[in-house]
C-alpha positions as CSV (number, residue, x, y, z in Angstrom):
1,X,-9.1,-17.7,26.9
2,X,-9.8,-21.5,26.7
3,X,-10.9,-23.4,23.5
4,X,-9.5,-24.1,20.3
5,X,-8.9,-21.3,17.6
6,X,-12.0,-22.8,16.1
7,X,-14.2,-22.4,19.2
8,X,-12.9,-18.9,19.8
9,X,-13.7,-17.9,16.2
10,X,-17.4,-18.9,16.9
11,X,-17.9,-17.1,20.1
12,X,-16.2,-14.3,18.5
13,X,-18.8,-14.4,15.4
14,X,-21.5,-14.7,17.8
15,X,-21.1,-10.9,19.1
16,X,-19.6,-9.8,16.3
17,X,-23.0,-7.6,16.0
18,X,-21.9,-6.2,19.4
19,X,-18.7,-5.1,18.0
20,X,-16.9,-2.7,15.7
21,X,-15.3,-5.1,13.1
22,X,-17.4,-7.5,10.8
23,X,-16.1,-11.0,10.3
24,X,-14.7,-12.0,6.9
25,X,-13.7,-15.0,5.3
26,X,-10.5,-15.7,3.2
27,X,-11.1,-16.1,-0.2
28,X,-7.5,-16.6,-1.5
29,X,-4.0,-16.6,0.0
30,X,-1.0,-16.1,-2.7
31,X,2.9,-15.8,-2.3
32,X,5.5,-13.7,-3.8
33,X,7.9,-15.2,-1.5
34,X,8.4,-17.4,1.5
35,X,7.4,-14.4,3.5
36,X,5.4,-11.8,1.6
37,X,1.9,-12.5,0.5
38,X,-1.1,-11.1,-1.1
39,X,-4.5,-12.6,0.6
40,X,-8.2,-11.5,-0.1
41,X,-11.1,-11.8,1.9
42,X,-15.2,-10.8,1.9
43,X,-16.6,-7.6,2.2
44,X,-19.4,-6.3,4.2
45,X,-21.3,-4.0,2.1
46,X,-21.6,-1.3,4.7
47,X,-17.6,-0.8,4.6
48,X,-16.7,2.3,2.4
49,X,-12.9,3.4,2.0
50,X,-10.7,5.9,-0.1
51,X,-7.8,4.6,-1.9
52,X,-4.2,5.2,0.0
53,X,-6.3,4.1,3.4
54,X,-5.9,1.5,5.7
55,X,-7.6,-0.9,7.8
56,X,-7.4,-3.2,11.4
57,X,-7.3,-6.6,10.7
58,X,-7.7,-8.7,14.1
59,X,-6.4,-12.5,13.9
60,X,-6.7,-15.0,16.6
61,X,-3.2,-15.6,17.9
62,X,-1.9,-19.3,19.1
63,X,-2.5,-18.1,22.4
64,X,-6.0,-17.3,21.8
65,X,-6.0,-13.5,21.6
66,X,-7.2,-11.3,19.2
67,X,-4.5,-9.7,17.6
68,X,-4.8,-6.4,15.4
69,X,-2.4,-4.9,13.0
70,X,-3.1,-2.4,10.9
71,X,-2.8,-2.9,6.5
72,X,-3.4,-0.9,3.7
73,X,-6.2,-2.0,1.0
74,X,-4.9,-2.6,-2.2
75,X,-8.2,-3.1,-4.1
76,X,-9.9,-1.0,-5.8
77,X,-13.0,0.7,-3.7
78,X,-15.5,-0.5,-6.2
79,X,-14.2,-4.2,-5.4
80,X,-16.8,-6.7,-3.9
81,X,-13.9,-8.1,-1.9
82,X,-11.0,-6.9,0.5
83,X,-7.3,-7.6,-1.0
84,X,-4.0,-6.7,1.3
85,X,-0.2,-7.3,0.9
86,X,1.6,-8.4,3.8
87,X,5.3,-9.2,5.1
88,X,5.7,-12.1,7.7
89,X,7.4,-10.9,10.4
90,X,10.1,-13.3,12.4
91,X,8.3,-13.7,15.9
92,X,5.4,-11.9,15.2
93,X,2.1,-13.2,17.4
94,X,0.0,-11.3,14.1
95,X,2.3,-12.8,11.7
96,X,2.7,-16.8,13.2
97,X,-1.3,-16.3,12.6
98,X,-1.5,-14.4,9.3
99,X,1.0,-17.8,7.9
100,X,-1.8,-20.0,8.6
101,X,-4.4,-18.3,7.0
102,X,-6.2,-20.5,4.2
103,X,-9.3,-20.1,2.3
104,X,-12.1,-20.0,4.5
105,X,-10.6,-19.1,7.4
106,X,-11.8,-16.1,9.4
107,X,-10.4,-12.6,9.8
108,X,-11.9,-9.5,10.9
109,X,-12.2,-6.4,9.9
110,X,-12.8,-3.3,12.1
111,X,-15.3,-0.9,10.4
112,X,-13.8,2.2,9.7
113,X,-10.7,2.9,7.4
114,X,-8.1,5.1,8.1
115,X,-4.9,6.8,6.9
116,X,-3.4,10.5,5.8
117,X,-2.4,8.5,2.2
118,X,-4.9,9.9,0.5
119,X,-4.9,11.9,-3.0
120,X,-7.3,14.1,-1.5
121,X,-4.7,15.3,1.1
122,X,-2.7,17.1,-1.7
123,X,-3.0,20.1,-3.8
124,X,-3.5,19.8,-7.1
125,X,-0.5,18.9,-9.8
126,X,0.5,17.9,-12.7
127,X,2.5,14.8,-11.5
128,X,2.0,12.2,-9.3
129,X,5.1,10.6,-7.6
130,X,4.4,7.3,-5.5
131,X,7.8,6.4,-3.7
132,X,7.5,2.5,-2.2
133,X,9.1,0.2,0.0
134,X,8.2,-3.0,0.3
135,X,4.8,-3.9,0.7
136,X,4.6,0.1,0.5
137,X,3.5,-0.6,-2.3
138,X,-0.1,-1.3,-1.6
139,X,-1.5,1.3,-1.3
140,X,-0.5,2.6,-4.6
141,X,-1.8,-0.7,-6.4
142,X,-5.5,0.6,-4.7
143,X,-4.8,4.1,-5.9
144,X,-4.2,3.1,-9.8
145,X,-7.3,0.4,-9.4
146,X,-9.5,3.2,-9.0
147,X,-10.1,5.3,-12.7
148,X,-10.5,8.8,-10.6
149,X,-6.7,9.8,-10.4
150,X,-6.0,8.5,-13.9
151,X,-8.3,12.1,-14.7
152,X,-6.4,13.5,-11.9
153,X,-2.9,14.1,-12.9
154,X,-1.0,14.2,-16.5
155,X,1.9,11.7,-15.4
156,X,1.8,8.9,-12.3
157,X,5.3,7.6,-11.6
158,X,5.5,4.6,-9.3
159,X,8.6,3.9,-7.8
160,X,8.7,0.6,-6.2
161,X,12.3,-0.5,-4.0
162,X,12.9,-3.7,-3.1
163,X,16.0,-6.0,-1.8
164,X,15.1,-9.1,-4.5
165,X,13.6,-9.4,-7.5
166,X,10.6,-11.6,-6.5
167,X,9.5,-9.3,-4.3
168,X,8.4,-6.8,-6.8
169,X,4.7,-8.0,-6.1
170,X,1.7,-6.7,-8.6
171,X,4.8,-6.0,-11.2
172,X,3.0,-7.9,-14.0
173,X,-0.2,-5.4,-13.4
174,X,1.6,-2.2,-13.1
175,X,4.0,-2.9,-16.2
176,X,1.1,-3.5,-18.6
177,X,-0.6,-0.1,-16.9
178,X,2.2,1.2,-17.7
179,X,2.0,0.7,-21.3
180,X,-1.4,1.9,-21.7
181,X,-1.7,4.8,-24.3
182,X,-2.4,7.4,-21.8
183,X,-3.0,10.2,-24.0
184,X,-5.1,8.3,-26.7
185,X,-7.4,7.8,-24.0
186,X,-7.4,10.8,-22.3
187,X,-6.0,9.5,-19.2
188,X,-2.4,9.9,-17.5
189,X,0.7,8.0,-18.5
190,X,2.0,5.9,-16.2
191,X,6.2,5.5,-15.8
192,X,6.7,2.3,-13.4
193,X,10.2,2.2,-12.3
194,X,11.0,-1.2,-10.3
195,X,13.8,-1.3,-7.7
196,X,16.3,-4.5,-7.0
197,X,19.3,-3.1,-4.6
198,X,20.2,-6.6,-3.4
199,X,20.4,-8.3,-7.0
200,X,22.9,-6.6,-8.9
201,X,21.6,-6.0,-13.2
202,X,18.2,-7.0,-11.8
203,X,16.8,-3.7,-12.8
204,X,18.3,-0.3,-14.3
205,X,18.0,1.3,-11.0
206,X,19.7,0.0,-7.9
207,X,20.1,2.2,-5.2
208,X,17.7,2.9,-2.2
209,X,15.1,5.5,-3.1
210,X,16.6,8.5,-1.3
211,X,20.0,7.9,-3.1
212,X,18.3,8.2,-6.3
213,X,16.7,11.1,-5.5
214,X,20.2,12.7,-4.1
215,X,21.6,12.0,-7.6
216,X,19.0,12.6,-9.9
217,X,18.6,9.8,-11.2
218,X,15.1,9.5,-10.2
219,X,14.2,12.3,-12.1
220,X,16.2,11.1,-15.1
221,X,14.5,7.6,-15.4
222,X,10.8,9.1,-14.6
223,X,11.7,11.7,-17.1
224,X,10.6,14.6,-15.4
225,X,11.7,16.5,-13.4
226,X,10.7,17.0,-9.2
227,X,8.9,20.2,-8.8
228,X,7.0,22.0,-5.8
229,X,4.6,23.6,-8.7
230,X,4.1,20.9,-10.6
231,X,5.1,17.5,-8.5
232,X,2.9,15.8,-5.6
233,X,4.3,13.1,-3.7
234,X,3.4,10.1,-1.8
235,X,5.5,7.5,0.4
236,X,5.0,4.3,2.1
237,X,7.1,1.6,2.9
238,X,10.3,1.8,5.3
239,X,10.4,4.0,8.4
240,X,13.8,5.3,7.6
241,X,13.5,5.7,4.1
242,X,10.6,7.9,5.0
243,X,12.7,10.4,7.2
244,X,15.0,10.8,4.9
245,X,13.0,11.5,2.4
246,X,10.7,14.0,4.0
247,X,14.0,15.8,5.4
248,X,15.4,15.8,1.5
249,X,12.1,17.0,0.2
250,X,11.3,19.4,2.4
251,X,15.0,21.0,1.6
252,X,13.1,21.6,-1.7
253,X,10.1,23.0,-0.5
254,X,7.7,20.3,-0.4
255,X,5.7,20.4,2.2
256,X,3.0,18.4,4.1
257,X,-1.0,19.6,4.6
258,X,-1.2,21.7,7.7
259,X,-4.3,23.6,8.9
260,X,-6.7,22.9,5.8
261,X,-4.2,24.1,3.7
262,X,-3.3,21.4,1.3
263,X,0.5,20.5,1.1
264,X,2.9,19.1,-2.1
265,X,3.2,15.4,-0.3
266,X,1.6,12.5,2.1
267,X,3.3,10.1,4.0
268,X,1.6,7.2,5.5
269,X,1.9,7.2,9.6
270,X,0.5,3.7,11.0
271,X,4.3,2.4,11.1
């Protein structure tokens, strides 16, 4: 494809009515760390999603393709803009683009949302248990934006892992959910437990999310126990931290949905 990235962007927004993605703009671009970053970008008013989905975001690469990689939405559905946490990935054709990006800048957005992450896919409970890696997290921030599941469940425990402190993005916001007075207000309680295994002291809890379970200690700091009656379970983040933890949970007798029939936990699959 000839032309600068500029010139490709126009012809692009030219059919974008011929298409099935609308074309955004950046509206703000902000890092946790060299390589993670939070970015948010218009909405087109037709675009409807649930919390826990996902979305394609297409970028134009240096080579002057459109390149699409899927991210969850981590604002609220009511929001009049689009907000996603990314990680820059060495080598990536997506991610040399996405570490350009600047306000103004285009990006598009296919139309439909996606994604199994849903707390819709689960029975109903008592507790909600969101297990992150990562930028994992994301789709949990979306989830707690949203006032529904604060009616859903009694007790939301987010468990967030990561290898440094400064990449515990959206800690500021979940700590001071967290203090909330759940019960005065008729809503859940929220129990944030953050996750430094690389930064030894950093936080109380050190070790990678299936070790914690293994020992109990993840139980211990939420301060509650793990129970198939009473517990539902969502994870996102790390690939392998996923299989383990669906091979340790199902030991238990969690189980996913299957057949209409709604399971104990979700995990999220566009990895």
């Amino acid at each position: 494809m000839d032309g600068s990235v500029e010139d490709i962007g126009e012809r692009l927004r030219a059919t974008a009515g011929d298409q099935k993605w609308t074309t955004e703009r950046v509206v703000s671009v902000d890092y946790w760390t060299p390589t993670m970053l939070s970015f948010r970008t218009t909405r087109d008013e037709r675009f409807r999603f649930t919390p826990g989905h996902y979305a394609r975001l297409g970028l134009v690469s240096d080579g002057g393709e459109l390149v699409w990689r899927p991210y969850s939405m981590v604002s609220a559905p009511s929001d009049e803009q689009l907000e996603f946490l990314a990680v820059l990935v060495p080598d990536g054709a997506f991610s040399r683009a996405l570490a350009k990006l600047r306000p103004g800048d285009v990006v598009h957005v296919e139309r439909g949302s996606f994604g199994f992450l849903t707390v819709d896919q689960l029975a109903t409970g008592r507790d909600l248990w969101m297990l992150a890696s990562g930028t994992g997290l994301g789709p949990f921030v979306s989830i707690l934006r949203d006032p529904a599941v604060w009616f859903a469940f009694e007790r939301l425990i987010v468990v967030h892992s990561v290898r440094q402190t400064a990449e515990l993005a959206y800690r500021g916001e979940l700590a001071a959910l967290a203090e909330r007075d759940g019960a005065a207000r008729r809503e859940a309680q929220l129990r944030y437990l953050p996750v430094v295994t690389r930064a030894p002291g950093a936080t109380p809890l050190a070790e990678r999310i299936p070790q914690l379970l293994a020992n109990a200690r993840l139980e211990e700091a939420a301060g509650t126990p793990l129970g198939v009656e009473t517990s539902r379970l969502m994870i996102c983040g790390n690939p392998e931290m996923a299989r383990e933890l669906r091979q340790m949970l199902g030991a238990r007798g969690f189980a996913t949905s299957r057949r209409g029939v709604p399971g104990q936990m979700a995990f999220e699959k566009y990895w």
